[in-house]
N, C-alpha and C positions, 0 to 999 in steps of 0.2 A: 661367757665368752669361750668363745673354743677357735683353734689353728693350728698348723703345720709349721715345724722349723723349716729354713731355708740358709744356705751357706751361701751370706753377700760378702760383696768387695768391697772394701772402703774404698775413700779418696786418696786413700795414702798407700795404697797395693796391698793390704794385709787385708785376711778374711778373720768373718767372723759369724759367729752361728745368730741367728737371728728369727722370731719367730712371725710369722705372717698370719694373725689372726682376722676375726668376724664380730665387731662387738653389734650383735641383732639389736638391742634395747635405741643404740644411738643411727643404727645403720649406717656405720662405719668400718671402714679398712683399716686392722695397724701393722706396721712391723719395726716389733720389739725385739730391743736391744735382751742379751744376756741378763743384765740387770733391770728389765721390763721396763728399762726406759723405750718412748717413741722417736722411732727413727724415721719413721714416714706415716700420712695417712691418707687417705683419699673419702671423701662424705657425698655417699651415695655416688657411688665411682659408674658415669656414662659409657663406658668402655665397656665394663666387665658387665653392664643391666644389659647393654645394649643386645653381646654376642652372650649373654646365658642369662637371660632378666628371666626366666621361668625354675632354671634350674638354684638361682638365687632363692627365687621365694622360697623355693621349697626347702631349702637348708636354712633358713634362716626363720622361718614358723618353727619347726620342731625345737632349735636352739633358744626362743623363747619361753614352749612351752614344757621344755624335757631339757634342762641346763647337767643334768649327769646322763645322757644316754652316752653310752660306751660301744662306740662304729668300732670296724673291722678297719686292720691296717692292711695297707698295702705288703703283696703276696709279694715277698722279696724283697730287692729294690726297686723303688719306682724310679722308672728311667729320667735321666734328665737334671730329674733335684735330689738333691740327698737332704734327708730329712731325720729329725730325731725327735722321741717325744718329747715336748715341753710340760715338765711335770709341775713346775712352779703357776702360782696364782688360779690353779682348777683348770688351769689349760686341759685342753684333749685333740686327741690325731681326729682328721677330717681327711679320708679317704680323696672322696667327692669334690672340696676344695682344692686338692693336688692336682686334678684333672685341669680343672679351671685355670690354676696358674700355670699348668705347663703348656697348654694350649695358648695363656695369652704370652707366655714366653718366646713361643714360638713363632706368633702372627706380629710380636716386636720386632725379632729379626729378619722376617721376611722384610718388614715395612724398609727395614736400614738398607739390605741388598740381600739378593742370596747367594751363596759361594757357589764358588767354579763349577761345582761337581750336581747345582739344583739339592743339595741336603743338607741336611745339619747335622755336625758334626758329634758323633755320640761323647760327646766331653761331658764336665762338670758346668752345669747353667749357674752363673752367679745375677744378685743382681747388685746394683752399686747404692747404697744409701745414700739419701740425699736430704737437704734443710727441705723442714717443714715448710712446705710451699703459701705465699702470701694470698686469701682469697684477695681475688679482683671481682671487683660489680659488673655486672652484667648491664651495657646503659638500655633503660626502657626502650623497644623501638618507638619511632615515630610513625602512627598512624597518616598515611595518607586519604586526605575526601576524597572519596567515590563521588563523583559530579552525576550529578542528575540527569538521567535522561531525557532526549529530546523527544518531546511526544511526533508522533510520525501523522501526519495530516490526514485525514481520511480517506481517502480513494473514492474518485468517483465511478459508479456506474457504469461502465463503457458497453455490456452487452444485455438483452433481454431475449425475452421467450416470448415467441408468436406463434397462435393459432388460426389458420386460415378457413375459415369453413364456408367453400363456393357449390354453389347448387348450379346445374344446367345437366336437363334429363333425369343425374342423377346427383346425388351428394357426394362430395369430396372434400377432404382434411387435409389439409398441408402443414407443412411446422416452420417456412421460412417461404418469401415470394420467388427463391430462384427456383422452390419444388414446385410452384406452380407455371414459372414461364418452362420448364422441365418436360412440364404435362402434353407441352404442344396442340395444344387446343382452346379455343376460348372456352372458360370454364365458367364463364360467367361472373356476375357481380360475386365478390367476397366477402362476408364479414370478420373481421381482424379482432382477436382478444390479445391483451399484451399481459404479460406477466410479470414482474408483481403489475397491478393494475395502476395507470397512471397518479392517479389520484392518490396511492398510496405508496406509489416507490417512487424517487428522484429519479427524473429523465437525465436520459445522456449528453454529454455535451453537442451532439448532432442531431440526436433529437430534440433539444430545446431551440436552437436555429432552425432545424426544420419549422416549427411551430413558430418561430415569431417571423419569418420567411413567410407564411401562408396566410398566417389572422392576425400577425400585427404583437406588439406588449401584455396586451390583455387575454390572448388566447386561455382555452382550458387546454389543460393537461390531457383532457380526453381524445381532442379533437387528433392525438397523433395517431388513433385509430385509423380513424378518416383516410390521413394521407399515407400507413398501410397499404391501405386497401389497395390506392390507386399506383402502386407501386405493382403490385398484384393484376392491373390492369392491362390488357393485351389489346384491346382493342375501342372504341369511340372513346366519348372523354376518359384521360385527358388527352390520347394519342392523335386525334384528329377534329377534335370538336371545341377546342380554347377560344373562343370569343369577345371575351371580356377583359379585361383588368384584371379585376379580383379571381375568377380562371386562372388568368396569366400567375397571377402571386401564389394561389393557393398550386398551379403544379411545379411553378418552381420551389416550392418548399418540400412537395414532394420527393421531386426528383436529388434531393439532397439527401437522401434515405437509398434510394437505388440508381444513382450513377452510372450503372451500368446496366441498366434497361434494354433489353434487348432492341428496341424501336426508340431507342433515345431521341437520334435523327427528327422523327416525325414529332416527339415532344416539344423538342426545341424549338422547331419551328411554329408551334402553337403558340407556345408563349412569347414568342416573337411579334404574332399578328397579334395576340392577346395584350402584349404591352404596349402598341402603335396606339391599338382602339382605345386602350386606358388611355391613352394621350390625349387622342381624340374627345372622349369623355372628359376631361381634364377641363379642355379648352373649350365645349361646349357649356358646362357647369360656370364656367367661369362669362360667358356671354350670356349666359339666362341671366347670372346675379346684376350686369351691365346694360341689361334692355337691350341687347345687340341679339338673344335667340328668342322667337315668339313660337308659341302655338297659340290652339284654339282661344280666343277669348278676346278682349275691348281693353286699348292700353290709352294711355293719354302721352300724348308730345312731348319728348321731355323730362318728361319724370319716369316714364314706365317702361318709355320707348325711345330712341332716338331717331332724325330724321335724315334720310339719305337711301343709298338704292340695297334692295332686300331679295334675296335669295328663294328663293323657294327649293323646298328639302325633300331629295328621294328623287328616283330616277324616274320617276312618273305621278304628276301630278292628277287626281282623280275627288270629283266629287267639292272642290274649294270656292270659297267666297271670301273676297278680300274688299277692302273699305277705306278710303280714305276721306277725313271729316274735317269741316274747320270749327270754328269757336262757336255757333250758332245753331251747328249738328247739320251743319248742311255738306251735302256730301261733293266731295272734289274727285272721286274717280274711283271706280268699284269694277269688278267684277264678278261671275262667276263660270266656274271652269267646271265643265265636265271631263275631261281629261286630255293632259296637254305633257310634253316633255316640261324639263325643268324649267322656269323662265323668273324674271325677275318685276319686281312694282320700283317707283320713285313714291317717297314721302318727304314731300317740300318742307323747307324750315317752317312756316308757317301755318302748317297745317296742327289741327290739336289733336284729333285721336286715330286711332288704327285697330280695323276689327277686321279680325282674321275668325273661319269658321269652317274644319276638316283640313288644316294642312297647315302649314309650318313653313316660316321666313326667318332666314337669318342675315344679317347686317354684312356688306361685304364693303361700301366707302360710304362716304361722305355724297 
């Protein structure tokens, strides 16, 4: 053990000399009474590790492993404390120690206030002895759970990579359809590569309605090449040539890919007349399944065909032969036309068959 005397204050105003040792073995602070009673201690003191936990170590390794080395005192007096050797119990002077408690001497009285004048006053530093302090426990903290992360949904898809590669005179590469309405020229039919390739990357959510817009539930994933292309389109289908139904569907599916078609105008209106004649087809399909629309062929009354006045179909009738029969195959009234504007037959209740041959009747009454 080795320390520094120090001149404290009691609690009763009288001083007394008193020694401030280092016991290394226990890693403990004391200060000892005259009669090497303990007047204070501190175990493993967070103050003094915290502002010299380097300059600790290192006094207190040698003090374990060298209990008689003999330091040098302080040159004079050292300012501050007055100190005296303590010859009793193998005590010895610590230079290096004095450093430390006058420093934490001094960073005490700063903490309290500091005088008028910002210094401290060159007087006698005491310190006042006090009852051995009762340890108190430290209470465990309580951990709080970290809550689990919400996993975050996956994102879908919203953009892709297109290759446009249109041939007319010469070959041309584009990487998006507005480079090609850009080009100011019809460049010709395109063919459209998508990146990742349909089949292997999840479509967008406007590319998946494009595709059930044009072919319905069942479509392939490929087919959104297709309507690419026609995005890439400047001129005949789909801009001017939509005829049909299925036309009609497949460029409205398109046109849900490019909205802003330069000749949108002339699209729309395709699919306009494309979705009328789907009607029209609707309602023809629907009169062939009812015997109400005939072509070429030999129907029976009634069952195949129904009786009452028949249309003939197209703005010019050319090349037709029509038949009307009763139950015995005899015939109730026939013709044949070489060519004639539209006109109509009667097929009386009682008649049994009807043969038509180059031209088409449909049912309009009773």
């Amino acid at each position: 053990m080795a320390g520094d005397d120090l001149l404290v204050s009691n609690s009763d105003g009288s001083k007394t000399t008193a020694l401030l040792a280092i016991d290394p073995d226990q890693d403990v602070w004391l200060l000892l009474g005259e009669d090497d009673s303990v007047l204070d201690k501190t175990i493993d003191s967070p103050r003094l590790h915290t502002l010299f936990d380097a300059e600790i170590r290192s006094l207190m390794a040698p003090l374990k492993d060298l209990p008689n080395i003999q330091a040098p005192t302080c040159p004079g007096d050292c300012p501050g404390i007055h100190t005296h050797n303590h010859s009793s119990g193998g005590l010895m002077r610590k230079p290096f120690l004095l450093a430390i408690i006058a420093v934490l001497a001094l960073s005490g009285c700063a903490s309290e206030g500091e005088s008028s004048a910002g210094s401290i006053p060159d007087t006698e530093k005491t310190v006042t002895a006090s009852a051995e302090p009762t340890e108190t426990s430290t209470p465990t903290p309580t951990r709080t759970p970290i809550p689990s992360p919400t996993p975050s949904p996956t994102p879908t898809m919203e953009t892709a990579e297109l290759v446009y590669s249109c041939y007319k005179d010469r070959p041309q590469v584009f990487y998006d359809f507005h480079e090609v309405w850009a080009a100011n020229e019809d460049v010709g039919r395109c063919e459209v590569e998508r990146f990742p390739a349909p089949e292997e990357g999840e479509l967008t959510t406007i590319e998946q309605k494009a595709l059930t817009t044009a072919y319905g539930d069942e479509a392939e994933p490929t087919s959104i090449e297709t309507l690419y292309g026609m995005c890439a389109t400047t001129s005949g289908y789909p801009i001017d040539a939509v005829g049909t139904g299925p036309q009609a569907r497949e460029t409205s599916g398109a046109v849900l890919l490019c909205p802003d078609h330069p000749k949108i105008d002339a699209i729309k209106a395709g699919i306009t007349k494309g979705m009328a004649q789907d009607g029209i087809e609707a309602a023809m399909a629907e009169d062939r399944k009812n015997g109400k629309l005939l072509a070429s062929g030999s129907y029976l009354i009634g069952t195949e065909a129904v009786p009452g006045t028949w249309q003939s179909q197209g703005e010019k009738v050319t090349d037709c032969y029509w038949e009307v029969s009763d139950a015995q195959g005899n015939i109730l009234a026939n013709n044949f036309i070489n060519v004639a504007p539209p006109f109509t037959i009667s097929v009386p209740a009682d008649a049994a068959g009807l043969t038509i041959e180059g031209c088409a009747f449909r049912w309009v009454s009773p």
